[in-house]
mmCIF entry with sequence, helices, sheets and N, C-alpha, C, O atoms, coordinates in Angstrom:
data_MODEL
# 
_entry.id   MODEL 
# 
_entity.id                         1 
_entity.type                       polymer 
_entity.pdbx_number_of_molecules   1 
# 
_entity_poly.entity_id                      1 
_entity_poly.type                           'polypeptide(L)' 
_entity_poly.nstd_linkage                   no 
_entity_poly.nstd_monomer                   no 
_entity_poly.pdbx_seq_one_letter_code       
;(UNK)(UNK)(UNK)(UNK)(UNK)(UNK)(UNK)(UNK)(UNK)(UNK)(UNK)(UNK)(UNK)(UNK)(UNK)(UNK)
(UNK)(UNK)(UNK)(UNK)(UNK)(UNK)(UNK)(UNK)(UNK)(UNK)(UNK)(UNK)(UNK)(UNK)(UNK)(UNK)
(UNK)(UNK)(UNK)(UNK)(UNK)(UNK)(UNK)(UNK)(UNK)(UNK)(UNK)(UNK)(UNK)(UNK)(UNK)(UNK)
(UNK)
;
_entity_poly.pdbx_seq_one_letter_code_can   XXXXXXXXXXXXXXXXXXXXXXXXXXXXXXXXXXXXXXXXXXXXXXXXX 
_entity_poly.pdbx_strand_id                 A 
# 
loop_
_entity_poly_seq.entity_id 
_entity_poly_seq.num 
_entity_poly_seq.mon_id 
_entity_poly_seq.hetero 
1 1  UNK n 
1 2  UNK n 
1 3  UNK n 
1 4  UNK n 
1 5  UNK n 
1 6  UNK n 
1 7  UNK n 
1 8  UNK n 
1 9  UNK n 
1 10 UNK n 
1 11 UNK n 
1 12 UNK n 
1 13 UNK n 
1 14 UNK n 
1 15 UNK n 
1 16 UNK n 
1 17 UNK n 
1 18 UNK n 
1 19 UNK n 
1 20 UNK n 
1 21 UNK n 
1 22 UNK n 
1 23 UNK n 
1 24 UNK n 
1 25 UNK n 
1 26 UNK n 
1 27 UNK n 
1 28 UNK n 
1 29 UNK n 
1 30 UNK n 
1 31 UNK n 
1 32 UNK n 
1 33 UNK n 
1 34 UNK n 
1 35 UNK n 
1 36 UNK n 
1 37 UNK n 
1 38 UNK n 
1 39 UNK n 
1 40 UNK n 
1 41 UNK n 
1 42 UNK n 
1 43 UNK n 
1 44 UNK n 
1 45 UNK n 
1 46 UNK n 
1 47 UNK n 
1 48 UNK n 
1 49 UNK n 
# 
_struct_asym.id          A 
_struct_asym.entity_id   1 
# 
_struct_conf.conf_type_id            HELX_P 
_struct_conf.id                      HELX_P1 
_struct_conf.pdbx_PDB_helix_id       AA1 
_struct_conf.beg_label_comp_id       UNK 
_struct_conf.beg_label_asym_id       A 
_struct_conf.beg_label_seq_id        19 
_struct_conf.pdbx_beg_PDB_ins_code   ? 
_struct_conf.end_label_comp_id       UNK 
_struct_conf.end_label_asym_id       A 
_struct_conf.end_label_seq_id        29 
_struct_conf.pdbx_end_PDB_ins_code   ? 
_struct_conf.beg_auth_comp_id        UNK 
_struct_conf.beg_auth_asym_id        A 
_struct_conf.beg_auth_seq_id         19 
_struct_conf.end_auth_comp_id        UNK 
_struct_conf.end_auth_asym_id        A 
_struct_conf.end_auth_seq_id         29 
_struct_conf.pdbx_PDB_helix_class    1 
_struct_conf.details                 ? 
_struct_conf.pdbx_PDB_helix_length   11 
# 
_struct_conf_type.id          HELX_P 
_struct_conf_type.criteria    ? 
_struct_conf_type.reference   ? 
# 
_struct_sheet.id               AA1 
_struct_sheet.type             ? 
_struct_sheet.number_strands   2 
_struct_sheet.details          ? 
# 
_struct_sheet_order.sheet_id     AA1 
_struct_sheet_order.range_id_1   1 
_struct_sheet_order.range_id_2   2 
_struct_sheet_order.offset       ? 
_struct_sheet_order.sense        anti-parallel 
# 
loop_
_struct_sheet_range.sheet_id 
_struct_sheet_range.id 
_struct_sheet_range.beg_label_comp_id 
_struct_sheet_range.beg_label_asym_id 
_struct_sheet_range.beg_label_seq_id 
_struct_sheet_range.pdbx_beg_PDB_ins_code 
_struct_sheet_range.end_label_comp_id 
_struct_sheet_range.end_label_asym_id 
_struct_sheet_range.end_label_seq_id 
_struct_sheet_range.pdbx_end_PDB_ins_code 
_struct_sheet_range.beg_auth_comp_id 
_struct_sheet_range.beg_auth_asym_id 
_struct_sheet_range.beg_auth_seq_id 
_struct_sheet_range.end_auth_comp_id 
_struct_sheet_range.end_auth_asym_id 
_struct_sheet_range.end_auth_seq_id 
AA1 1 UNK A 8  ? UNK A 10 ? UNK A 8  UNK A 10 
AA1 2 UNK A 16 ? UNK A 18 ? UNK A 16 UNK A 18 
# 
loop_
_atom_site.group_PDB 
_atom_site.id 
_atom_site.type_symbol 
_atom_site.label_atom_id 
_atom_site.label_alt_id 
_atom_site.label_comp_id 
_atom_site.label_asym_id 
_atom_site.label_entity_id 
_atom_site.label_seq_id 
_atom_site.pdbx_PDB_ins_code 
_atom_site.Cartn_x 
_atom_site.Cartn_y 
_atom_site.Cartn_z 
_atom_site.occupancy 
_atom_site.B_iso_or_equiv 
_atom_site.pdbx_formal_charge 
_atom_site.auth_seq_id 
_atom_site.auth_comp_id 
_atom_site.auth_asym_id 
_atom_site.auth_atom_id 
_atom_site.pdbx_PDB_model_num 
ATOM 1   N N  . UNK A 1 1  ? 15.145 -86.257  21.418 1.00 0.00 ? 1  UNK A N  1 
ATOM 2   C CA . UNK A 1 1  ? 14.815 -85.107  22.241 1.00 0.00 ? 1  UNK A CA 1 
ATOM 3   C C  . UNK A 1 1  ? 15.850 -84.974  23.345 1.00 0.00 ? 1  UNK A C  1 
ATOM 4   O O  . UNK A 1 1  ? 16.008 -85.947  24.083 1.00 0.00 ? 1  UNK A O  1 
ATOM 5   N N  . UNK A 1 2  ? 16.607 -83.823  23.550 1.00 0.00 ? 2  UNK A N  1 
ATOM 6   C CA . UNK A 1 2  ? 17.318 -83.507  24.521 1.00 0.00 ? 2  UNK A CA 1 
ATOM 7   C C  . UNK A 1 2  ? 17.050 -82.703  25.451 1.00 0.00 ? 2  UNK A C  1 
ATOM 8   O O  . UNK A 1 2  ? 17.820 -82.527  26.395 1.00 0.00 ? 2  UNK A O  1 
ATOM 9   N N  . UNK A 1 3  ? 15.616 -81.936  25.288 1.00 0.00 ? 3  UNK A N  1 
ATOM 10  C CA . UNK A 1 3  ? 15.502 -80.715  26.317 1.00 0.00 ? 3  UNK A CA 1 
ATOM 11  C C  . UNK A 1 3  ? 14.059 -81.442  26.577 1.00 0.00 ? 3  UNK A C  1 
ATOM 12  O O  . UNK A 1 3  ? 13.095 -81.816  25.909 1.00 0.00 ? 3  UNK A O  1 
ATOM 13  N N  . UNK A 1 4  ? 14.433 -81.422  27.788 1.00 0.00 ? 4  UNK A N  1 
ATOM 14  C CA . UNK A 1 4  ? 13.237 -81.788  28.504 1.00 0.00 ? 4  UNK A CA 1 
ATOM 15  C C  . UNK A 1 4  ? 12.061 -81.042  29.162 1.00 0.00 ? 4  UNK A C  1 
ATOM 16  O O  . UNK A 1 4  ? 11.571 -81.424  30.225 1.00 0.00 ? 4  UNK A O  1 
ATOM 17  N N  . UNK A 1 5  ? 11.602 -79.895  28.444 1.00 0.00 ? 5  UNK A N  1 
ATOM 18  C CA . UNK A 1 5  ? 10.763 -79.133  29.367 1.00 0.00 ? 5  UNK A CA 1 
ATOM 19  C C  . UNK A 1 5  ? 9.091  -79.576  29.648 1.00 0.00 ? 5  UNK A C  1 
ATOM 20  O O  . UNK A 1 5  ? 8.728  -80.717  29.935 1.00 0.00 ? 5  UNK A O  1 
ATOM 21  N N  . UNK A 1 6  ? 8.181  -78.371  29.488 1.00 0.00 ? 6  UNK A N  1 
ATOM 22  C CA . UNK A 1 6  ? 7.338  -78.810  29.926 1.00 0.00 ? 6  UNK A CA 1 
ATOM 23  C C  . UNK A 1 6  ? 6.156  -78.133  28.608 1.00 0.00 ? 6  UNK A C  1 
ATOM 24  O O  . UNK A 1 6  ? 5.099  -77.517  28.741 1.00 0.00 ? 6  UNK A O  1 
ATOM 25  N N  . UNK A 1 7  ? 7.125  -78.709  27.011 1.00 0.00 ? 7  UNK A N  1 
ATOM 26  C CA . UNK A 1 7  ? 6.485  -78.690  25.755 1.00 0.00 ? 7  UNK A CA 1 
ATOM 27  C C  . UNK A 1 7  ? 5.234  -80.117  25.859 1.00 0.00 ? 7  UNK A C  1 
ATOM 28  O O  . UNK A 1 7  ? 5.536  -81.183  26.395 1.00 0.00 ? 7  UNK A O  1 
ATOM 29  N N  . UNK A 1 8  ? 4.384  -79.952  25.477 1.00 0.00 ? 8  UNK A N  1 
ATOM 30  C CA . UNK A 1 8  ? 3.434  -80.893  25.022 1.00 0.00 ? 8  UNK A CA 1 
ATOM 31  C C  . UNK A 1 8  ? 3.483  -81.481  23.867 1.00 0.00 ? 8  UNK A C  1 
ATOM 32  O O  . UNK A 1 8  ? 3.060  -80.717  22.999 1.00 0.00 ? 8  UNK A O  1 
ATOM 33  N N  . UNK A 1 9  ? 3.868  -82.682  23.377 1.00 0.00 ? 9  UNK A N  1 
ATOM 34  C CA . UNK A 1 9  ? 3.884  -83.795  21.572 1.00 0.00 ? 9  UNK A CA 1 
ATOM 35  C C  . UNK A 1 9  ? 2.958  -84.513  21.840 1.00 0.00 ? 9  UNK A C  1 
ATOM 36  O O  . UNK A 1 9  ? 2.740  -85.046  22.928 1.00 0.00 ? 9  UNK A O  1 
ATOM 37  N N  . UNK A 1 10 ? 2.141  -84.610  20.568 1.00 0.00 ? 10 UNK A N  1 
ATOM 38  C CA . UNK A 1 10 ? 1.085  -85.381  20.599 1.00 0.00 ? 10 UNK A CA 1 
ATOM 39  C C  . UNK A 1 10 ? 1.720  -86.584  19.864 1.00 0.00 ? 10 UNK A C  1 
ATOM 40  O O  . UNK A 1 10 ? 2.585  -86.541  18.989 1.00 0.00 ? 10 UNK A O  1 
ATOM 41  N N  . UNK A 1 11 ? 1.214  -87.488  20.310 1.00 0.00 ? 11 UNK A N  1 
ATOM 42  C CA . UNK A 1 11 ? 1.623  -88.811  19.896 1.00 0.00 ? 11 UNK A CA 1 
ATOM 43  C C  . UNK A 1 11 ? 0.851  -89.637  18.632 1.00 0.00 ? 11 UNK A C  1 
ATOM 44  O O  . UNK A 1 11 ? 0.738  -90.200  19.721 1.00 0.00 ? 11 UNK A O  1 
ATOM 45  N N  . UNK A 1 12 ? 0.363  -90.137  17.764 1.00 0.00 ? 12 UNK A N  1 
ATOM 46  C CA . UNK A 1 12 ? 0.198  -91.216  17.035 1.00 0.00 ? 12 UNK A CA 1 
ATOM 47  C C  . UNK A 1 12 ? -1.295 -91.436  17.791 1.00 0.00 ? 12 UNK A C  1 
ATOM 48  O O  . UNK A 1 12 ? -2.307 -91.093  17.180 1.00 0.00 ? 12 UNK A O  1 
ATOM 49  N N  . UNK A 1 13 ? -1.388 -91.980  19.049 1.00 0.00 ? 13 UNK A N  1 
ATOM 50  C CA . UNK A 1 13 ? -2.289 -91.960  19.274 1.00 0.00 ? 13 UNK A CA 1 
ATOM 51  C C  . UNK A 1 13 ? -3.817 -90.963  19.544 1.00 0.00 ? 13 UNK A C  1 
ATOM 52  O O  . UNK A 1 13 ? -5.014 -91.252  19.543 1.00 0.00 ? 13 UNK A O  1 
ATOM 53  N N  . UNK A 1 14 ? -3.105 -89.788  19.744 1.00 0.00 ? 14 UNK A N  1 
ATOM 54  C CA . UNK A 1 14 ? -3.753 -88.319  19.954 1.00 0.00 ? 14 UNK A CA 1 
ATOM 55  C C  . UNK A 1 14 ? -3.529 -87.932  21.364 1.00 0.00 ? 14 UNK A C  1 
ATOM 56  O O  . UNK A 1 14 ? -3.922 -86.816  21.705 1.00 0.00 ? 14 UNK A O  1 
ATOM 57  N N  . UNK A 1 15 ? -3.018 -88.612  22.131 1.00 0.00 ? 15 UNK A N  1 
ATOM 58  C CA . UNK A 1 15 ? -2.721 -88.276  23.479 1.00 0.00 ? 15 UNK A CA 1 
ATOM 59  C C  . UNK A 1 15 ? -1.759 -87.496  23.451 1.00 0.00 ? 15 UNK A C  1 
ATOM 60  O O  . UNK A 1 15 ? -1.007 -87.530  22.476 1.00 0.00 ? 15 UNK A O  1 
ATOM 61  N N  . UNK A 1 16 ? -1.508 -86.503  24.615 1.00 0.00 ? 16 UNK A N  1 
ATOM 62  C CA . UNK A 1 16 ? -0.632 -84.997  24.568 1.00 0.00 ? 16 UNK A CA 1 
ATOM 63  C C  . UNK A 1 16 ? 0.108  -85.242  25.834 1.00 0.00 ? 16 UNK A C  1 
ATOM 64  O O  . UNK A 1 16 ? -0.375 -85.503  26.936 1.00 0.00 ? 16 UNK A O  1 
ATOM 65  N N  . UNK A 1 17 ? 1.457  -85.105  25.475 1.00 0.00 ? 17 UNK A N  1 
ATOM 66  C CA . UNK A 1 17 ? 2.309  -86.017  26.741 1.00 0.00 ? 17 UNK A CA 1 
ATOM 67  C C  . UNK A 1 17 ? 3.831  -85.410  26.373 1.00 0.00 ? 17 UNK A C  1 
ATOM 68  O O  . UNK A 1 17 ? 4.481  -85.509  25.333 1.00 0.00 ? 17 UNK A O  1 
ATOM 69  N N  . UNK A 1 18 ? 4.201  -84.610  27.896 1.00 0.00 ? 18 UNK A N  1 
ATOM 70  C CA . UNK A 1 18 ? 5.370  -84.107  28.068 1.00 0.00 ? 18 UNK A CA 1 
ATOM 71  C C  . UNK A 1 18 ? 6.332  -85.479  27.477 1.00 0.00 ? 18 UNK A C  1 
ATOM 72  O O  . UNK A 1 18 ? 6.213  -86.701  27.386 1.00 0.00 ? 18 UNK A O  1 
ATOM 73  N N  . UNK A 1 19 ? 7.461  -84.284  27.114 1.00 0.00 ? 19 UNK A N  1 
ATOM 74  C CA . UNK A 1 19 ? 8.695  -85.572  26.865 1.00 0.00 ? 19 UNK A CA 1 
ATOM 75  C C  . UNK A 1 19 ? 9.035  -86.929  28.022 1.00 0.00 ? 19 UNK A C  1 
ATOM 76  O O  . UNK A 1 19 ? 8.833  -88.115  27.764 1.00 0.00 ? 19 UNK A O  1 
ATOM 77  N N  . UNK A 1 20 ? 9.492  -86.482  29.089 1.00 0.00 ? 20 UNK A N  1 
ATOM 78  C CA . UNK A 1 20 ? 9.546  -87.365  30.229 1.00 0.00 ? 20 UNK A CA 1 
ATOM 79  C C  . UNK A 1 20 ? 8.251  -88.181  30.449 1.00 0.00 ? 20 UNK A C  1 
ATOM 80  O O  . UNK A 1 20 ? 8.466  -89.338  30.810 1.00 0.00 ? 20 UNK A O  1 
ATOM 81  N N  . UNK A 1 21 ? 6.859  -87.805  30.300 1.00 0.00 ? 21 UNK A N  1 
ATOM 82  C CA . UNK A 1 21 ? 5.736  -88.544  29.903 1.00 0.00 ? 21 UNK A CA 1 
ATOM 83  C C  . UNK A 1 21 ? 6.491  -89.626  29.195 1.00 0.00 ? 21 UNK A C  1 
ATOM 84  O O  . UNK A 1 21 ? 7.013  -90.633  29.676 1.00 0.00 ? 21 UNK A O  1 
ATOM 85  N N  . UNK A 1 22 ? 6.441  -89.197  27.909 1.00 0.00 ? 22 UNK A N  1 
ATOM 86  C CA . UNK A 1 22 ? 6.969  -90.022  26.988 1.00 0.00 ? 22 UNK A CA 1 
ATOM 87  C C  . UNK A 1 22 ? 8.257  -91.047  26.761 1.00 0.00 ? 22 UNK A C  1 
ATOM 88  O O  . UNK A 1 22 ? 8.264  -92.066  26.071 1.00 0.00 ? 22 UNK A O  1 
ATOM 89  N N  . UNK A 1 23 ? 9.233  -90.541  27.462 1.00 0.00 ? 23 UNK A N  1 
ATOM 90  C CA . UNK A 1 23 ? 10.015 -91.694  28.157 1.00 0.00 ? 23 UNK A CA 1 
ATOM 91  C C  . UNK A 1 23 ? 9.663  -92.840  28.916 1.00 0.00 ? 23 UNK A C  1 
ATOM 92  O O  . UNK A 1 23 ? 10.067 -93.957  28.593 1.00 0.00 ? 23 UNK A O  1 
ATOM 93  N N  . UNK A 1 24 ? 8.909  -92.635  29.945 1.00 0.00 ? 24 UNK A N  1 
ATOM 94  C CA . UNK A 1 24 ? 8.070  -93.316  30.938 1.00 0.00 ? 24 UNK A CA 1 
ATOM 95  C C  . UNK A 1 24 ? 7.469  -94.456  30.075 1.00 0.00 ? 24 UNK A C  1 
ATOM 96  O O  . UNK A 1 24 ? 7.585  -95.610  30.487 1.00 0.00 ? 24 UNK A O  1 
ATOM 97  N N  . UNK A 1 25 ? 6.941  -94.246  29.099 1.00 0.00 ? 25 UNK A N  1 
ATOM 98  C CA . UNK A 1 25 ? 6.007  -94.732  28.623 1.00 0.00 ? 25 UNK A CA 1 
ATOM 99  C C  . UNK A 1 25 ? 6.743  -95.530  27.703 1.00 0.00 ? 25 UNK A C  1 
ATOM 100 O O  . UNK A 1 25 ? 6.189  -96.561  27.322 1.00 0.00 ? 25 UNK A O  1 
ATOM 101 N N  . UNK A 1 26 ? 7.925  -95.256  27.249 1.00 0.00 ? 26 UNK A N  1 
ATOM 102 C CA . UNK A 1 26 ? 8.252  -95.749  26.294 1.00 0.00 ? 26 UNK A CA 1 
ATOM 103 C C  . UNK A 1 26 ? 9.443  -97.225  27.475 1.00 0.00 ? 26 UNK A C  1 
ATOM 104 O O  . UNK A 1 26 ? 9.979  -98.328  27.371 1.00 0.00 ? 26 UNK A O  1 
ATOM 105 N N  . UNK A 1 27 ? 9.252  -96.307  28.269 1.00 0.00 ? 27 UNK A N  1 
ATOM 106 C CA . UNK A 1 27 ? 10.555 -97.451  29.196 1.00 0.00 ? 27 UNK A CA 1 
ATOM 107 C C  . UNK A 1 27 ? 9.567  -98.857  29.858 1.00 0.00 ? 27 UNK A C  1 
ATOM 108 O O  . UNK A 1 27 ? 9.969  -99.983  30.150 1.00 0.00 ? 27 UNK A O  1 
ATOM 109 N N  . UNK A 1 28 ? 7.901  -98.175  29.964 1.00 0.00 ? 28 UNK A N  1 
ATOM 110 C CA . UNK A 1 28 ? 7.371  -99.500  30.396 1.00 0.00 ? 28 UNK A CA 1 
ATOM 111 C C  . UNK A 1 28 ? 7.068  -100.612 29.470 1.00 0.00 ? 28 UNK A C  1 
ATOM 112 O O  . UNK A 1 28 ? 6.754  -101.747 29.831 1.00 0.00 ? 28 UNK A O  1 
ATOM 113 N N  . UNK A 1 29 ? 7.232  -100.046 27.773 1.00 0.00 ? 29 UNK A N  1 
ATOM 114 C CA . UNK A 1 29 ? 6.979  -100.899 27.094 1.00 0.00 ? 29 UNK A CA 1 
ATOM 115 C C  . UNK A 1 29 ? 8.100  -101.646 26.164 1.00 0.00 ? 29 UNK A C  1 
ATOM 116 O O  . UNK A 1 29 ? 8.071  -102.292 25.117 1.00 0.00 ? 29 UNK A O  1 
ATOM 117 N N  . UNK A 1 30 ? 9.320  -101.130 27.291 1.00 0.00 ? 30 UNK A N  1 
ATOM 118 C CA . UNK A 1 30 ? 10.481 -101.543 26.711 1.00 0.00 ? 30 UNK A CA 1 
ATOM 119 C C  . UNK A 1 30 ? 10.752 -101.224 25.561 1.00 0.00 ? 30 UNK A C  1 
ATOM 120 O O  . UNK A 1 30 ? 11.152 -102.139 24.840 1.00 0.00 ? 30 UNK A O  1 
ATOM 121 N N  . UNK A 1 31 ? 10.666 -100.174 25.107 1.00 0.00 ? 31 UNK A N  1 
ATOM 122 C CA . UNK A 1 31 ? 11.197 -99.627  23.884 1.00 0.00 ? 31 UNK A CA 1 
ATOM 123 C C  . UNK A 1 31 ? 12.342 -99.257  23.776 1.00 0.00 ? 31 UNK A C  1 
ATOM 124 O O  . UNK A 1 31 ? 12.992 -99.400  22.741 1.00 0.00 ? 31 UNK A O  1 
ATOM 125 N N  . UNK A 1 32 ? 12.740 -98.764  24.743 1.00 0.00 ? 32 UNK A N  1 
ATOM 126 C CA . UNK A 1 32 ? 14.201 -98.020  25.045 1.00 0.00 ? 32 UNK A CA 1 
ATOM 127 C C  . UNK A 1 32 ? 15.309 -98.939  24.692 1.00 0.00 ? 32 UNK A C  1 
ATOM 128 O O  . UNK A 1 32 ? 15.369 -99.909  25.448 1.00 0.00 ? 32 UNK A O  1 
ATOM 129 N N  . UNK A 1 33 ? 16.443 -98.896  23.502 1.00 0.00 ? 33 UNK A N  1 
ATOM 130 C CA . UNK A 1 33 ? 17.683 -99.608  23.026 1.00 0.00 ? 33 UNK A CA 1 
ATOM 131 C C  . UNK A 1 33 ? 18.484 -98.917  24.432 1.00 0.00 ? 33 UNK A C  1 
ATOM 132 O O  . UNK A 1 33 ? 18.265 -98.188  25.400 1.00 0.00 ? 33 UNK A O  1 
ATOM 133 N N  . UNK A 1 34 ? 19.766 -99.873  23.644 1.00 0.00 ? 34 UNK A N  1 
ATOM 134 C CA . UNK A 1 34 ? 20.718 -99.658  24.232 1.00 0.00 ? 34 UNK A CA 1 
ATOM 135 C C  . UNK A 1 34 ? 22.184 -99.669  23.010 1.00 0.00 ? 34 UNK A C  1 
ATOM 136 O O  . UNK A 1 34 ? 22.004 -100.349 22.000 1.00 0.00 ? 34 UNK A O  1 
ATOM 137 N N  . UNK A 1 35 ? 23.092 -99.177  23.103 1.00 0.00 ? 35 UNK A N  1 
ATOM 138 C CA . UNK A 1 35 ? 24.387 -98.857  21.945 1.00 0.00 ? 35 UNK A CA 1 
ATOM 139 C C  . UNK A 1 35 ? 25.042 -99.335  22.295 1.00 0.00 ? 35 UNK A C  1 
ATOM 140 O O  . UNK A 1 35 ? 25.167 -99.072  23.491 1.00 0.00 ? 35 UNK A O  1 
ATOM 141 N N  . UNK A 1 36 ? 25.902 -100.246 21.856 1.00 0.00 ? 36 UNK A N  1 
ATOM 142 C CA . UNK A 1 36 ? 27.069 -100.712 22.091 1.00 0.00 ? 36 UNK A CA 1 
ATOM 143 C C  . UNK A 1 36 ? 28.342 -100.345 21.953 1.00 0.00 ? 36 UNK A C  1 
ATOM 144 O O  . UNK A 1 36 ? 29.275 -100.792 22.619 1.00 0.00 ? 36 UNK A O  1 
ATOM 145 N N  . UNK A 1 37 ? 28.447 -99.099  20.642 1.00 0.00 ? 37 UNK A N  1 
ATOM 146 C CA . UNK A 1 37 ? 28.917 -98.321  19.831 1.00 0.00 ? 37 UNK A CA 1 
ATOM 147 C C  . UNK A 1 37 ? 29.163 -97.023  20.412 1.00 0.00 ? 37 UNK A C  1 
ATOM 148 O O  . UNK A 1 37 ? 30.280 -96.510  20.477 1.00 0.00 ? 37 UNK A O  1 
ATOM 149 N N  . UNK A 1 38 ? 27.985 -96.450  20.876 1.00 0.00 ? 38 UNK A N  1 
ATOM 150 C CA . UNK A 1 38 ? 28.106 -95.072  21.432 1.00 0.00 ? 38 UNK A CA 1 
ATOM 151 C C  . UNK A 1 38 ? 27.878 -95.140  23.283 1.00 0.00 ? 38 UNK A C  1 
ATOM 152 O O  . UNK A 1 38 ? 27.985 -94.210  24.083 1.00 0.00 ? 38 UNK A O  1 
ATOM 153 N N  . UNK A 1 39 ? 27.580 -96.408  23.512 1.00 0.00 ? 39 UNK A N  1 
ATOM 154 C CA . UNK A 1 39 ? 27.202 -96.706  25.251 1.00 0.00 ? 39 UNK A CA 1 
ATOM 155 C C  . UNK A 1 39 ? 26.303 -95.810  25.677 1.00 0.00 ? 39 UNK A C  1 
ATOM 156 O O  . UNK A 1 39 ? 26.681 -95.142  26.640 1.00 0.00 ? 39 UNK A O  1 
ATOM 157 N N  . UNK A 1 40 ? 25.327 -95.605  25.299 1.00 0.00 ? 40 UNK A N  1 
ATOM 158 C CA . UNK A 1 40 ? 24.283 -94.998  25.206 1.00 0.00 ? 40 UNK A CA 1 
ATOM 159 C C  . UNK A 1 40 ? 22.937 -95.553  25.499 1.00 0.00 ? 40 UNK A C  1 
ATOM 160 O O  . UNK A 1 40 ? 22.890 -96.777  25.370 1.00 0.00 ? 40 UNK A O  1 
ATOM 161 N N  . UNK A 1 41 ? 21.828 -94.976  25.861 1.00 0.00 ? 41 UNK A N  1 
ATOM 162 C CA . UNK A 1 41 ? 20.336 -95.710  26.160 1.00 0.00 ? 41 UNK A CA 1 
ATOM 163 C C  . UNK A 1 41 ? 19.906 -94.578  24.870 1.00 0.00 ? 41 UNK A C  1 
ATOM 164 O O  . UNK A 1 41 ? 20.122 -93.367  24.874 1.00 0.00 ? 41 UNK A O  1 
ATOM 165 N N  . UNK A 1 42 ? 19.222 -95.408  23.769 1.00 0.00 ? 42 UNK A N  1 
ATOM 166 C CA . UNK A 1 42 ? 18.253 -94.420  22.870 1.00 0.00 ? 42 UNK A CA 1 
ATOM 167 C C  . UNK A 1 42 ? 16.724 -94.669  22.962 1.00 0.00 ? 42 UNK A C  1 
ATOM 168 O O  . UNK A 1 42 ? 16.262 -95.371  23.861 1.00 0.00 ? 42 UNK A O  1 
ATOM 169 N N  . UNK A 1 43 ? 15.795 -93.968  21.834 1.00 0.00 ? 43 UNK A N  1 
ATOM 170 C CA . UNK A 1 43 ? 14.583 -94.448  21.983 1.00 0.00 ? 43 UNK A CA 1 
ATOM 171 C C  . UNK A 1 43 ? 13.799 -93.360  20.915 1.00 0.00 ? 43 UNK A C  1 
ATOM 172 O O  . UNK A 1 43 ? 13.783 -92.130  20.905 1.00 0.00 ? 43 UNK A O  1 
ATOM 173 N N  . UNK A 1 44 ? 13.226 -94.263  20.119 1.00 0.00 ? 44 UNK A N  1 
ATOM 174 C CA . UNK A 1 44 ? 12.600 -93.250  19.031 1.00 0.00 ? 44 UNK A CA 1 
ATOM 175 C C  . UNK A 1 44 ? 10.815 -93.123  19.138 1.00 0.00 ? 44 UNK A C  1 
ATOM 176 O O  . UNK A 1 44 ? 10.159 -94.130  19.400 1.00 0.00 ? 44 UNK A O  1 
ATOM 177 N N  . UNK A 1 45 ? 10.297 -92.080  18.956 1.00 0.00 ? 45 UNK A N  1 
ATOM 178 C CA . UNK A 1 45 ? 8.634  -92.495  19.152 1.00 0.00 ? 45 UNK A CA 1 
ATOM 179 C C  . UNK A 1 45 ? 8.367  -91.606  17.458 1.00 0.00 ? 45 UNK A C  1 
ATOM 180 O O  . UNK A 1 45 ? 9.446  -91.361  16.918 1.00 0.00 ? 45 UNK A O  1 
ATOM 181 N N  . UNK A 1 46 ? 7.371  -91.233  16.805 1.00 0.00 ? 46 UNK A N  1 
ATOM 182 C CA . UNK A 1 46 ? 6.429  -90.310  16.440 1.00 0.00 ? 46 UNK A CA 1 
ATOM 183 C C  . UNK A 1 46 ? 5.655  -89.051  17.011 1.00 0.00 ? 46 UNK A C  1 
ATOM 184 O O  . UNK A 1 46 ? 4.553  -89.167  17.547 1.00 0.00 ? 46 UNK A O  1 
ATOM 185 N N  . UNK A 1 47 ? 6.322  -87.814  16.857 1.00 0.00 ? 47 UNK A N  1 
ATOM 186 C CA . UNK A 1 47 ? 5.653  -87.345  18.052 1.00 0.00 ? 47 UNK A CA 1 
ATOM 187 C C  . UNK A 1 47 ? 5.343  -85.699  16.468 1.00 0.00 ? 47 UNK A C  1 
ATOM 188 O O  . UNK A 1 47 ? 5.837  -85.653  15.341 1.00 0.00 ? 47 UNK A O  1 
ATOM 189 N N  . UNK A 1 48 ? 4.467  -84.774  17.092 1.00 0.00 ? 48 UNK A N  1 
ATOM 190 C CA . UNK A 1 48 ? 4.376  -83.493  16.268 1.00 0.00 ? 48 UNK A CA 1 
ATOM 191 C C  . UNK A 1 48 ? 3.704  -82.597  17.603 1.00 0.00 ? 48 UNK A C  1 
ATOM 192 O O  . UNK A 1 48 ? 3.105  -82.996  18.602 1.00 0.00 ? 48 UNK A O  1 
ATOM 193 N N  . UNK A 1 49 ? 4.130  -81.049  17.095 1.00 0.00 ? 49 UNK A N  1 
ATOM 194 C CA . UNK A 1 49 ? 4.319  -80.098  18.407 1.00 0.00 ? 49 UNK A CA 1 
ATOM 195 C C  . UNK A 1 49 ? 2.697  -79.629  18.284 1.00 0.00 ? 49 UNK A C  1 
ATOM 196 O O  . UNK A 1 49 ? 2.221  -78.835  19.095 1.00 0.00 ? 49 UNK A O  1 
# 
């Protein structure tokens, strides 16, 4: 995801959570890589609009 607005993805779990939500969430559970290749921070979830 590159545009960060203020779309709602429901998650896997059924919870409905802005993208930046979803960063947050993904950064407290340490999900978030890192590239060595592209020097980059990535991070993949399951999400549908």
């Amino acid at each position: 995801m590159a545009k960060m607005s203020n779309t709602k993805y429901k998650l896997k779990d059924g919870d409905e959570r802005t993208a930046k939500a979803i960063l947050n969430s993904l950064r407290i559970s340490k999900s978030i890589n890192y590239s060595r290749r592209y020097r980059c921070h990535y991070a993949t979830a399951d999400v549908t609009l």
